[in-house]
VOMAR-586979 format. One record per residue (C-alpha): chain; residue number from 1; x, y, z. Coordinates in steps of 0.05 Angstrom, whole numbers, always signed. Layout:
N
> A NUM X Y Z
...
% end
This chain:
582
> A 1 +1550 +2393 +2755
> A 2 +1622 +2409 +2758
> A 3 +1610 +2490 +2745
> A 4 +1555 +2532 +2727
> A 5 +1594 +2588 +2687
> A 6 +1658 +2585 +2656
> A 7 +1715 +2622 +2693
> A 8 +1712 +2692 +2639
> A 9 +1645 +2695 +2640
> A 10 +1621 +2727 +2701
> A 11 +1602 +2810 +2709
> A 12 +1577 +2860 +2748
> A 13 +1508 +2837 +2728
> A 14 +1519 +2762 +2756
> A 15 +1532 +2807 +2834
> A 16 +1500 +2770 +2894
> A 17 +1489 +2694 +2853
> A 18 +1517 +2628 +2885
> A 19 +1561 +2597 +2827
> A 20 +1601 +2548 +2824
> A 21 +1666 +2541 +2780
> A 22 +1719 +2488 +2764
> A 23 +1792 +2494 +2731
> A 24 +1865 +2514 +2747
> A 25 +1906 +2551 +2803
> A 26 +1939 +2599 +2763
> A 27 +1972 +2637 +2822
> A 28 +1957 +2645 +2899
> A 29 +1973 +2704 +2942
> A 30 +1975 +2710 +3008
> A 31 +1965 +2769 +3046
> A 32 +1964 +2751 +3113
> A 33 +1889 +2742 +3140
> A 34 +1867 +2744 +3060
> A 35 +1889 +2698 +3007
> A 36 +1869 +2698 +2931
> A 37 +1869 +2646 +2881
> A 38 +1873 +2659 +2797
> A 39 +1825 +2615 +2770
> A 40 +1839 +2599 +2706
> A 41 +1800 +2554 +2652
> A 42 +1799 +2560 +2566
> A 43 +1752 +2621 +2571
> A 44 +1787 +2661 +2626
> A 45 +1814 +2681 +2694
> A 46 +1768 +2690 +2758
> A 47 +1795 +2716 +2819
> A 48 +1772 +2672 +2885
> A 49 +1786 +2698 +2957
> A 50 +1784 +2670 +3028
> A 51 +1779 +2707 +3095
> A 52 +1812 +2679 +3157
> A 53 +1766 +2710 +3201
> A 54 +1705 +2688 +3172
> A 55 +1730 +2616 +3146
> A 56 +1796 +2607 +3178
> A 57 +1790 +2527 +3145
> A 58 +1781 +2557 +3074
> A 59 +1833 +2595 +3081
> A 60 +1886 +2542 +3107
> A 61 +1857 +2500 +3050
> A 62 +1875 +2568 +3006
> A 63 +1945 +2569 +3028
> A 64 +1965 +2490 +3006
> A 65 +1935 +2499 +2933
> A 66 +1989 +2491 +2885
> A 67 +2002 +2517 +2814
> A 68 +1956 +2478 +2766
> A 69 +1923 +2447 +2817
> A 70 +1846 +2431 +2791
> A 71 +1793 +2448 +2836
> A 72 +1718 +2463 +2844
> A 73 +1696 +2521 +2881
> A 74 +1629 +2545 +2902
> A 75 +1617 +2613 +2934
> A 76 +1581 +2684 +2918
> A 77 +1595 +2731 +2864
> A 78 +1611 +2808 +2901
> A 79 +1644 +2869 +2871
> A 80 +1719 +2864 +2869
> A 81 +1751 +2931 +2922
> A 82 +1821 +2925 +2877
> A 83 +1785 +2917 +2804
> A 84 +1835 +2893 +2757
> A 85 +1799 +2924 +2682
> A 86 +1859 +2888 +2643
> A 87 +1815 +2824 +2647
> A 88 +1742 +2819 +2633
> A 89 +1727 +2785 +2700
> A 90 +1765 +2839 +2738
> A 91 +1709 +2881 +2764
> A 92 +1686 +2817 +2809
> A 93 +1717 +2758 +2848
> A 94 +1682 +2699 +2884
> A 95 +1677 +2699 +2960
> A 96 +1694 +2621 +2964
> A 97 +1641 +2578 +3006
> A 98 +1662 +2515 +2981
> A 99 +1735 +2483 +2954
> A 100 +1736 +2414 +2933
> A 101 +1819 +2392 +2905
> A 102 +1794 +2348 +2837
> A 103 +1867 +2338 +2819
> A 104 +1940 +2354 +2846
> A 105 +1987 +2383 +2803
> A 106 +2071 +2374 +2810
> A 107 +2105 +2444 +2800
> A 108 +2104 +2457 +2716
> A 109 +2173 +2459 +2681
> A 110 +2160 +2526 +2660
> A 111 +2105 +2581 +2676
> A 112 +2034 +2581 +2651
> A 113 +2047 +2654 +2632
> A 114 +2039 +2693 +2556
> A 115 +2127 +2708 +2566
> A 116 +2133 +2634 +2592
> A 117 +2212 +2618 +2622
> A 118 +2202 +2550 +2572
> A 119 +2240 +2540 +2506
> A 120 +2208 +2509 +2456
> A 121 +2244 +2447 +2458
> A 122 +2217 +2446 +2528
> A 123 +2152 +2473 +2510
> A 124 +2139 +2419 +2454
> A 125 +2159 +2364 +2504
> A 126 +2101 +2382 +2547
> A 127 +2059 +2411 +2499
> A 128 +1989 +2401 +2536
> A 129 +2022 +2444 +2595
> A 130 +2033 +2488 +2537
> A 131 +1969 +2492 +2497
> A 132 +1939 +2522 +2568
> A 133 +1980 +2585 +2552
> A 134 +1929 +2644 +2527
> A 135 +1979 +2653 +2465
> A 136 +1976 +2571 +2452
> A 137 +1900 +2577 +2459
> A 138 +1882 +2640 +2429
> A 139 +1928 +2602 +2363
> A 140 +1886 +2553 +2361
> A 141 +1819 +2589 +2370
> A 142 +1839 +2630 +2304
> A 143 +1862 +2567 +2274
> A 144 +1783 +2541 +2293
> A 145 +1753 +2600 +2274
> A 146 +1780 +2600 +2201
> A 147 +1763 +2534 +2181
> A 148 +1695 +2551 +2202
> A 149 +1692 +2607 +2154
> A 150 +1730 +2570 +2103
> A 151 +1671 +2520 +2112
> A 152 +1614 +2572 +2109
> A 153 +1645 +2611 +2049
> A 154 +1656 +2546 +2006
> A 155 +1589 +2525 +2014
> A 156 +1552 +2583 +2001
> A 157 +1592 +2575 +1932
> A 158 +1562 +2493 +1931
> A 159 +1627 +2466 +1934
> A 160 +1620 +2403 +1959
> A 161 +1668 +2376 +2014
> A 162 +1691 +2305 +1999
> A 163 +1746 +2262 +2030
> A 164 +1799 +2227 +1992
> A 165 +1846 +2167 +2008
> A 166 +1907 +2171 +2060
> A 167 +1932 +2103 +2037
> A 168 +1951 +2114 +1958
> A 169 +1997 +2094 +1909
> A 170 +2074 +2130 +1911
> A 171 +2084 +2166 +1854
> A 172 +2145 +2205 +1825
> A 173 +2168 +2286 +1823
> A 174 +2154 +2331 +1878
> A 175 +2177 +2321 +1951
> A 176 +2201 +2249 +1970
> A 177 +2135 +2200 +2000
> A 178 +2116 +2176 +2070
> A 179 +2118 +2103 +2044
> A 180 +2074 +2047 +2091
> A 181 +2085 +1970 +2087
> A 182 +2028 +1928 +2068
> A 183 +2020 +1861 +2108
> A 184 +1966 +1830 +2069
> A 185 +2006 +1844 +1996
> A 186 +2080 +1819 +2014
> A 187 +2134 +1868 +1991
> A 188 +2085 +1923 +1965
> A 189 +2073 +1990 +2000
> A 190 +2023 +2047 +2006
> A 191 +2049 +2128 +2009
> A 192 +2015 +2177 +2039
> A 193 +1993 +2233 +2001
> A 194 +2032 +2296 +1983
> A 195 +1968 +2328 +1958
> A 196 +1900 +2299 +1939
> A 197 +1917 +2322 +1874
> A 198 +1901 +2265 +1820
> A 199 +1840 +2245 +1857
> A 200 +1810 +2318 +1863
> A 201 +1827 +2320 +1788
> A 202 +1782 +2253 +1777
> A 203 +1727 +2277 +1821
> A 204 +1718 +2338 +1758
> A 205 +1719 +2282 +1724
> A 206 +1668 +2253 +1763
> A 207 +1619 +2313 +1743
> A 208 +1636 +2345 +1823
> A 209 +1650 +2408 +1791
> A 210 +1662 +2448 +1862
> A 211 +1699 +2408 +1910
> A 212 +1751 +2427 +1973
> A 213 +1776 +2386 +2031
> A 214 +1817 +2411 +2098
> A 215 +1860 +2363 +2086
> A 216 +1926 +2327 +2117
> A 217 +1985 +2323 +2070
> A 218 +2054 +2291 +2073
> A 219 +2124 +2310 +2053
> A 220 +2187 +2276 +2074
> A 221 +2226 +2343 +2070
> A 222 +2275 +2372 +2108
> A 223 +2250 +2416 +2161
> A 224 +2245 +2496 +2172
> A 225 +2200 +2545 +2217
> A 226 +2143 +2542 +2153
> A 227 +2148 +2461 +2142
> A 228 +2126 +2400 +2185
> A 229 +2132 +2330 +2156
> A 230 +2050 +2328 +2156
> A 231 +2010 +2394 +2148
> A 232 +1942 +2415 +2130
> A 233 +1917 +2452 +2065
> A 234 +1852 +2474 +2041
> A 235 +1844 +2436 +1975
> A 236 +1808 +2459 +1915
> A 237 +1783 +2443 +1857
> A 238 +1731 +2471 +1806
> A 239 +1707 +2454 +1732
> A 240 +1687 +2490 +1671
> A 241 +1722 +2543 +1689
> A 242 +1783 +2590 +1668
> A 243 +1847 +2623 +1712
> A 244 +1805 +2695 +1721
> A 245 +1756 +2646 +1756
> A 246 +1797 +2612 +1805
> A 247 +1827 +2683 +1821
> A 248 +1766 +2710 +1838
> A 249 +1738 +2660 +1873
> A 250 +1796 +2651 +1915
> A 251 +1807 +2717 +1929
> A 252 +1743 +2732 +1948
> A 253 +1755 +2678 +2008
> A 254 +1820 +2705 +2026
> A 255 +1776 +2772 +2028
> A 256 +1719 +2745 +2071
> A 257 +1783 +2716 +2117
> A 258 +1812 +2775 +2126
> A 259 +1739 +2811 +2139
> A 260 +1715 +2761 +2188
> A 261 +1780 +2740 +2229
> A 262 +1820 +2810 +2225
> A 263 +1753 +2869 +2211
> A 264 +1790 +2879 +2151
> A 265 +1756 +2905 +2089
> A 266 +1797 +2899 +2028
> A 267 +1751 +2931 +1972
> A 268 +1806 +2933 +1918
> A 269 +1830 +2873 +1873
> A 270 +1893 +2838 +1896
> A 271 +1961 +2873 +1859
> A 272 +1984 +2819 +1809
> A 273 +2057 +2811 +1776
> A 274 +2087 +2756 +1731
> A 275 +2145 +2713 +1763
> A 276 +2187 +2745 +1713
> A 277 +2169 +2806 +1746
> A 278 +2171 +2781 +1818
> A 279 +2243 +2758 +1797
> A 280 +2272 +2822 +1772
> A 281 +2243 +2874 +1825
> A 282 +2244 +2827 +1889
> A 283 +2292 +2768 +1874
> A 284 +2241 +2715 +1892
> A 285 +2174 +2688 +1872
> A 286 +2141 +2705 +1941
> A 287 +2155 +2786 +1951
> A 288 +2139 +2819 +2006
> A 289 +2106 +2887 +1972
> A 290 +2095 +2925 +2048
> A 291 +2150 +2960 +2034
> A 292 +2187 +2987 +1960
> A 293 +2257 +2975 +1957
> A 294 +2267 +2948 +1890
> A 295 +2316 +2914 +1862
> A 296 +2356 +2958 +1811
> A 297 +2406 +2928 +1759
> A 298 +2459 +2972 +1749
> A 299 +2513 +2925 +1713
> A 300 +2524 +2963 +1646
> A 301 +2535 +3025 +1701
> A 302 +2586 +2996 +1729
> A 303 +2629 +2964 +1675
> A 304 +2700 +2993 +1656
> A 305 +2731 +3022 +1726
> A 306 +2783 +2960 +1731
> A 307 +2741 +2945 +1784
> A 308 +2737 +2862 +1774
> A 309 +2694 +2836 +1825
> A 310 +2640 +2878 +1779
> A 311 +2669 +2881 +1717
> A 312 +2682 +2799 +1718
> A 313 +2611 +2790 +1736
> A 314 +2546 +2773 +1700
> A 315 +2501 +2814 +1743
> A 316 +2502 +2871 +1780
> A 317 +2445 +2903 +1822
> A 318 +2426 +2928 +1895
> A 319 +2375 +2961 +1931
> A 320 +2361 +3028 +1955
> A 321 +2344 +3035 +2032
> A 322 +2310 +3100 +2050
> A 323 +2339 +3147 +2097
> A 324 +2386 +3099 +2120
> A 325 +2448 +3135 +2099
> A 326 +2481 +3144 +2179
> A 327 +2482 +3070 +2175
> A 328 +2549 +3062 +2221
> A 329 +2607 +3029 +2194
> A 330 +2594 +2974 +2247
> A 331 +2524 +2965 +2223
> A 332 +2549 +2958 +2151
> A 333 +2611 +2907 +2172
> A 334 +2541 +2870 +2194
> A 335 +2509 +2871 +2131
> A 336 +2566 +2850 +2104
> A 337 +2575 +2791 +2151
> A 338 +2499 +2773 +2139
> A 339 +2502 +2770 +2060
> A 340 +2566 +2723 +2072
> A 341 +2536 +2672 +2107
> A 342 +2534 +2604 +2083
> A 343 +2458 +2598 +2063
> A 344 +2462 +2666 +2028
> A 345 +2535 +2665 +1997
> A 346 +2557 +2730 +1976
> A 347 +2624 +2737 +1973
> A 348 +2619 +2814 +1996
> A 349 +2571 +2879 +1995
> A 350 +2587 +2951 +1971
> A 351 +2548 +3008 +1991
> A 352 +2538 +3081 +1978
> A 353 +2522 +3135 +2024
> A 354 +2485 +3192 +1997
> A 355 +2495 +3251 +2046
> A 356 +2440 +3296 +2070
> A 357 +2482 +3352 +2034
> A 358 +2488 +3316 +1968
> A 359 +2549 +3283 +1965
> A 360 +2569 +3200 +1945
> A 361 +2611 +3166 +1999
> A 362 +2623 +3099 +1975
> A 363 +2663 +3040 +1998
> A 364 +2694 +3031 +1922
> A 365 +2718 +3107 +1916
> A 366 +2785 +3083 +1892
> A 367 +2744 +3060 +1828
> A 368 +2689 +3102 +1812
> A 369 +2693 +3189 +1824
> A 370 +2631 +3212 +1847
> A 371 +2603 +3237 +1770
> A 372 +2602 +3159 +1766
> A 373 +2563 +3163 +1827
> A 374 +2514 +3198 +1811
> A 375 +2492 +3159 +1752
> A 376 +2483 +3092 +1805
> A 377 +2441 +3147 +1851
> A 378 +2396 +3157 +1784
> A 379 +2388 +3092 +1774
> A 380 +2367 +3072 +1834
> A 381 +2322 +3134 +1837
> A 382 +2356 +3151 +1902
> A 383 +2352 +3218 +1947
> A 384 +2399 +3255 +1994
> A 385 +2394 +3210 +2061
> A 386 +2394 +3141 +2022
> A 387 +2438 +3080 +2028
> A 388 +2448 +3041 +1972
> A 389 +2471 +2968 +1974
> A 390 +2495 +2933 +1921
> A 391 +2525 +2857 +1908
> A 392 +2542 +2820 +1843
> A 393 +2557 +2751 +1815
> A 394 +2521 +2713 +1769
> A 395 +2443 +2740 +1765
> A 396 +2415 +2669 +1785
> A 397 +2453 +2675 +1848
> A 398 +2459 +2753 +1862
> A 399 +2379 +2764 +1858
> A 400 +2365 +2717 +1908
> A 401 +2423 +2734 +1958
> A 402 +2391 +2812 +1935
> A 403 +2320 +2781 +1965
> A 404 +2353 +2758 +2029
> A 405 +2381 +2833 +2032
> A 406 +2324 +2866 +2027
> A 407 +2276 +2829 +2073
> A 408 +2330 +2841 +2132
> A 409 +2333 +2909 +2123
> A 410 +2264 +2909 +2120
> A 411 +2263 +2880 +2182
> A 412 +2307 +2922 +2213
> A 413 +2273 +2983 +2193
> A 414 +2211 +2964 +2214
> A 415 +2175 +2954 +2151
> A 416 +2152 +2889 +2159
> A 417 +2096 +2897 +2215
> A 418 +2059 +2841 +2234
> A 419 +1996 +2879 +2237
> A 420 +1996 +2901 +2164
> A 421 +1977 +2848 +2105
> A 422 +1996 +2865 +2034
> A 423 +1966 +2802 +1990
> A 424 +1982 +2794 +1917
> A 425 +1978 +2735 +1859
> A 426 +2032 +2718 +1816
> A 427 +2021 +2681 +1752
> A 428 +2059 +2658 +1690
> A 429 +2104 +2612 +1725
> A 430 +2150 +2572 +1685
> A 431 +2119 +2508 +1664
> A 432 +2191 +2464 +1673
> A 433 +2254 +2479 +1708
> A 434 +2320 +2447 +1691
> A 435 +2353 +2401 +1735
> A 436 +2433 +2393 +1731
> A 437 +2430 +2334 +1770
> A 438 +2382 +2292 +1737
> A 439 +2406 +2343 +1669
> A 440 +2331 +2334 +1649
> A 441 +2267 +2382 +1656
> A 442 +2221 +2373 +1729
> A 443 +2154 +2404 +1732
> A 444 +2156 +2474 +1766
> A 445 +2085 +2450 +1796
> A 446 +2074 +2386 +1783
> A 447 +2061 +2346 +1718
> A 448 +1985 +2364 +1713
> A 449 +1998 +2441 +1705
> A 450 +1968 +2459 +1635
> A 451 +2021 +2512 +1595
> A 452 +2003 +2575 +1567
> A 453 +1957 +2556 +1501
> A 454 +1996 +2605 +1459
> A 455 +2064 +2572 +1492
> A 456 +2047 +2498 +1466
> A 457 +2091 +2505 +1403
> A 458 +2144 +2520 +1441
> A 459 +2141 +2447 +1486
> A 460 +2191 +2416 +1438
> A 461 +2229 +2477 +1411
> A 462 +2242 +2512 +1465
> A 463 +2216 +2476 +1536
> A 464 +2259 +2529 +1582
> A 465 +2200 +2593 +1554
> A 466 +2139 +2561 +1563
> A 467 +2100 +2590 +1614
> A 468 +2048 +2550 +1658
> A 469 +1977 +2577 +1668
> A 470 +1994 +2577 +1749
> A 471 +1988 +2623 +1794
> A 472 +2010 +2632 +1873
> A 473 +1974 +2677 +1926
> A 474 +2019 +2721 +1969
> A 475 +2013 +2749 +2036
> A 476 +2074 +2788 +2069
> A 477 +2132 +2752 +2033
> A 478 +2103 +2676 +2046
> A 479 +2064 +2633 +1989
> A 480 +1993 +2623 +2023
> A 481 +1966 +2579 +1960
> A 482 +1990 +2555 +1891
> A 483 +1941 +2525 +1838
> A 484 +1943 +2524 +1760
> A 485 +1891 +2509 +1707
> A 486 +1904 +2432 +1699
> A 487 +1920 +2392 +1632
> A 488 +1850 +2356 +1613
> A 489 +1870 +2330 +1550
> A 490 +1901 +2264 +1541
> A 491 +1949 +2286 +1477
> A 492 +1974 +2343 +1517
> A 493 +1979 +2304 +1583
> A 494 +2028 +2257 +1534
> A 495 +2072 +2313 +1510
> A 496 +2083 +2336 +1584
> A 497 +2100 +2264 +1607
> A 498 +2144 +2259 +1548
> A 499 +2178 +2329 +1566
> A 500 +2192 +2307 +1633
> A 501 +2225 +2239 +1619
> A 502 +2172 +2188 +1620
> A 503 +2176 +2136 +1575
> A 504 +2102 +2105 +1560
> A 505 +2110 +2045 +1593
> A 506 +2128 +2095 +1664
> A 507 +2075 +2148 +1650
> A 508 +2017 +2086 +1647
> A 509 +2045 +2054 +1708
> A 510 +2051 +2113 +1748
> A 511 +1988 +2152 +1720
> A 512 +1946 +2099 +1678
> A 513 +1884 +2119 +1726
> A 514 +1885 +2194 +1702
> A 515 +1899 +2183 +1635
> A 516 +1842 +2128 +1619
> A 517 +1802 +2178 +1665
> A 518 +1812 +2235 +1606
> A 519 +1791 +2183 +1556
> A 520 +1715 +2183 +1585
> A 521 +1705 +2264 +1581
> A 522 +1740 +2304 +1624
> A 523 +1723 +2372 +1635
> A 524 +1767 +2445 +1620
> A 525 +1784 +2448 +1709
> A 526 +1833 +2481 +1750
> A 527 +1845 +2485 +1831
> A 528 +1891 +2510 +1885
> A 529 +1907 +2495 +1949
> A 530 +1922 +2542 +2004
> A 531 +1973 +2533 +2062
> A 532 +1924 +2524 +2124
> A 533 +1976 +2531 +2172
> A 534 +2016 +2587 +2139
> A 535 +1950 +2627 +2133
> A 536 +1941 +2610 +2210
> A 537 +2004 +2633 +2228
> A 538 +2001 +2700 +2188
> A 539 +1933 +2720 +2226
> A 540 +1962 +2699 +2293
> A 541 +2028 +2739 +2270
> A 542 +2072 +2685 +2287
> A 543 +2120 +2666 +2242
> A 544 +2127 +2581 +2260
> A 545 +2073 +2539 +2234
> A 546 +2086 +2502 +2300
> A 547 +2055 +2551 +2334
> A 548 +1992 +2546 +2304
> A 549 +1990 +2461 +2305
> A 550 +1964 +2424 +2360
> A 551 +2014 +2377 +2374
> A 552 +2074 +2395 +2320
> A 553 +2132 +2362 +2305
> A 554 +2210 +2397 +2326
> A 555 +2252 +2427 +2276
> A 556 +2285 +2356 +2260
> A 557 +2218 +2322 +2253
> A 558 +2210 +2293 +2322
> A 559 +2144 +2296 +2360
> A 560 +2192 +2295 +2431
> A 561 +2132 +2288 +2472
> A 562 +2106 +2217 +2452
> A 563 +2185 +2209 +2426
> A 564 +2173 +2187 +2355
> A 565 +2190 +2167 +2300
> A 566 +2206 +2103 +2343
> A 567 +2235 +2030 +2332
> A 568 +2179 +1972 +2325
> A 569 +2186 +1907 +2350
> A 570 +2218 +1852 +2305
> A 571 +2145 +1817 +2311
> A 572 +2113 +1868 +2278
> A 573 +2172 +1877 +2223
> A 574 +2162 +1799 +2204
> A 575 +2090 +1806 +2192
> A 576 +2095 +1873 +2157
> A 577 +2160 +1827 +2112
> A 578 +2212 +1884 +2133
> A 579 +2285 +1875 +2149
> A 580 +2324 +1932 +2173
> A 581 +2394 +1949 +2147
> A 582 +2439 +1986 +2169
% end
């Protein structure tokens, strides 16, 4: 038996045993006559000491144990003189009898510690030096923890959990495919799935009218701190039902999430807004509501001062920051600087300063008198000790660059705490968006979403104001899930395929399964699935899905520690019928 306890399990109450634990030298100290060793395993630190004068071997032994070394010790549990009550295990330390070395360690390339000296690119590269990092671990735990709840909460509802294929057919819209070459069927290839989305829609179908999955999905998509080229999603699906009962059902697990993993009791409904809404107040379709700062359009305000960066443009709007009006001049030249960057791309910022003692300070006073002012200050329901910040351009662009805006200066102020959640749904999404590349309509969701039934006349007469019966759960400014009520009739399933470009002949070769499915009773369903890592990441208040994977990939898709993607041998790429061009 390599240990009888684990190293953050022992007390007061285990005083006077002989025990014997195994793990890693997290730090030695030598005092001169006394040494002490950190023990450290998954469930904690123990502290080990040695006495010259009463084992001067154990203690030479003591003194040539390395960081990370692994060893087994044996000796008596005693009261610690120097307790340490920041660790659970600090009241007590181990008077060592025994040290056996199980495994030498060379120094680590960064520290073992919570504020590690390691990048991440570092970090990554030796990831299972990493994942012995408290904050690595304690990610994970939380990560192990919720899919045990998930689990529990599912099944108490009889959803069933069923696994679908890996290897399926490549199919069109959406992200681009992992594609894989098949050696047994020359010149054909499998993709690996973006979703389990056609197959959870054929297990309703099926007559499996609860079903989920914690499933792996693929996206070949370019990379940012909330994507990895393969994630993990909890994938639903339920029948005979209607949106209100995918909402509550939902939310209720979010709920029991937030209840078990953070003691958090919400007892109220989730808010809800339409993406029309979302739009207009927040600039995106994933707001952040811990904090107000609206979006205010003030272009008819503005109109007529021979002012033509606003007069010349479609939109007009800002928000209003309160208290911020000592913002410096500096800290505005900032702002500025920020909204002009390249992935934001406003071409400037105005602001106005509303005074403690009343009075408008803007940075266009050559244009507009402070009367003029005023009526901005109203409409942005501002009060002495505001800042207001305002851009304009064309409303498709401003709101968005307006978003960006708003969630720094939320940040900056403080408003966007880690520890506080604000959840929310929003619903009546846009069935199609228009693409000016392809100059043809995509799927907002994908081509399964089922419009509004009192928006179906409109498919053909006016595709751009149809609104899809889908819906997104929000938590702090990141989409957690997205689902819709699905299209289970075949006539309807035609119009959309027809809407989005498909000719027959392409819609039966790419979705002939599904649609000859419908033709043998399909039932009203509707699903969603939820971003298992995002949700991870939100409870470990982290804000890189990478922190929360096992063994992620970089920020350009690389997995640096096994160093892949990699060539394969020209053997294997004449069985699998490949040639490589360059």
């Amino acid at each position: 038996m390599y240990r009888t306890h684990t190293c953050g399990e022992l007390r007061q109450a285990h005083i006077n045993q002989t025990v014997t634990l195994s793990g890693w030298v997290q730090r030695t100290r030598d005092l001169g006559g006394m040494s002490f060793v950190d023990l450290r395993d998954r469930y904690g630190i123990t502290q080990l000491a040695f006495n010259n004068e009463t084992n001067a071997d154990l203690y030479e032994q003591s003194r040539k144990l390395g960081r990370e070394f692994v060893i087994q010790t044996t000796g008596k549990v005693v009261e610690r003189y120097s307790k340490n009550l920041t660790i659970p295990t600090g009241e007590i330390e181990i008077l060592v009898e025994t040290i056996t070395i199980l495994s030498k360690s060379e120094t680590p390339p960064f520290t073992i510690e919570d504020e590690t000296d390691g990048g991440e690119e570092l970090r990554l590269k030796y990831r299972y030096i990493d994942l012995r990092r408290n904050a690595a671990r304690k990610h994970l735990e939380v990560r192990h923890k919720m899919a045990q709840e998930v689990r529990r909460y599912l099944d108490d509802l009889n959803f069933l959990e069923v696994e679908t294929p890996v290897l399926i057919k490549s199919t069109p819209e959406g992200a681009r495919d992992f594609v894989v070459p098949s050696r047994l069927h020359k010149g054909t290839f499998y993709a690996l799935p973006q979703s389990p989305q056609v197959f959870k829609q054929l297990l309703m179908v099926s007559g499996f009218d609860r079903y989920f999955q914690i499933v792996k999905c693929f996206r070949d998509e370019d990379f940012r701190s909330d994507r990895q080229p393969e994630f993990t999603q909890i994938d639903c699906e339920m029948a005979f039902v209607e949106q209100e009962d995918i909402l509550k059902t939902f939310e209720g697990l979010a709920k029991h999430l937030f209840k078990k993993l953070k003691d958090i009791d919400y007892t109220e409904p989730y808010p809800r807004m339409t993406f029309a809404e979302a739009m207009e107040n927040y600039g995106n379709d994933r707001p952040d509501i811990r904090f107000e700062m609206k979006i205010k359009n003030i272009t008819e305000l503005t109109r007529g001062a021979d002012f033509k960066v606003f007069d010349e443009a479609e939109f007009v709007g800002g928000i209003c920051v309160e208290g911020a009006w000592e913002y410096t001049r500096k800290q505005l030249d900032a702002l500025t600087e920020y909204v002009k960057r390249p992935q934001i791309g406003a071409k400037g910022l105005v602001y106005v300063r509303f005074g403690t003692d009343g009075s408008l300070k803007s940075s266009v006073d050559k244009f507009y008198n402070e009367e003029k002012l005023k009526t901005w200050a109203a409409a942005f329901g501002a009060k002495p000790g505001d800042l207001m910040l305002i851009l304009s351009g064309t409303k498709k662009a401003t709101l968005p660059q307006l978003s960006e805006l708003r969630l720094e200066m939320g940040k900056q102020l403080g408003f966007r705490k880690g520890d506080t959640f604000a959840p929310l749904w929003v619903l009546d999404f846009p069935l199609l968006e228009w693409n000016e590349e392809s100059h043809r309509y995509h799927a907002m969701h994908h081509p399964f979403t089922s419009p509004k039934i009192e928006d179906i006349g409109k498919m053909y007469t006016a595709p751009g104001e149809v609104r899809a019966n889908a819906y997104d759960l929000v938590v702090n400014g990141s989409e957690v899930g997205g689902g819709s009520i699905r299209i289970f009739d075949s006539n309807l399933q035609k119009q959309m395929f027809d809407l989005l470009g498909f000719t027959p002949e392409e819609a039966e070769k790419q979705f002939g399964f599904l649609i000859n499915a419908f033709r043998y009773g399909a039932p009203p369903h509707g699903g969603i699935a939820l971003g298992f890592d995002r949700l991870v990441s939100i409870f470990n208040n982290t804000d890189s899905i990478r922190d929360v994977i096992a063994f992620p990939k970089n920020n350009g898709g690389r997995d640096i520690m096994i160093e892949t993607p990699s060539e394969i041998a020209e053997d294997q790429l004449k069985e699998l019928h490949l040639l490589i061009r360059n």
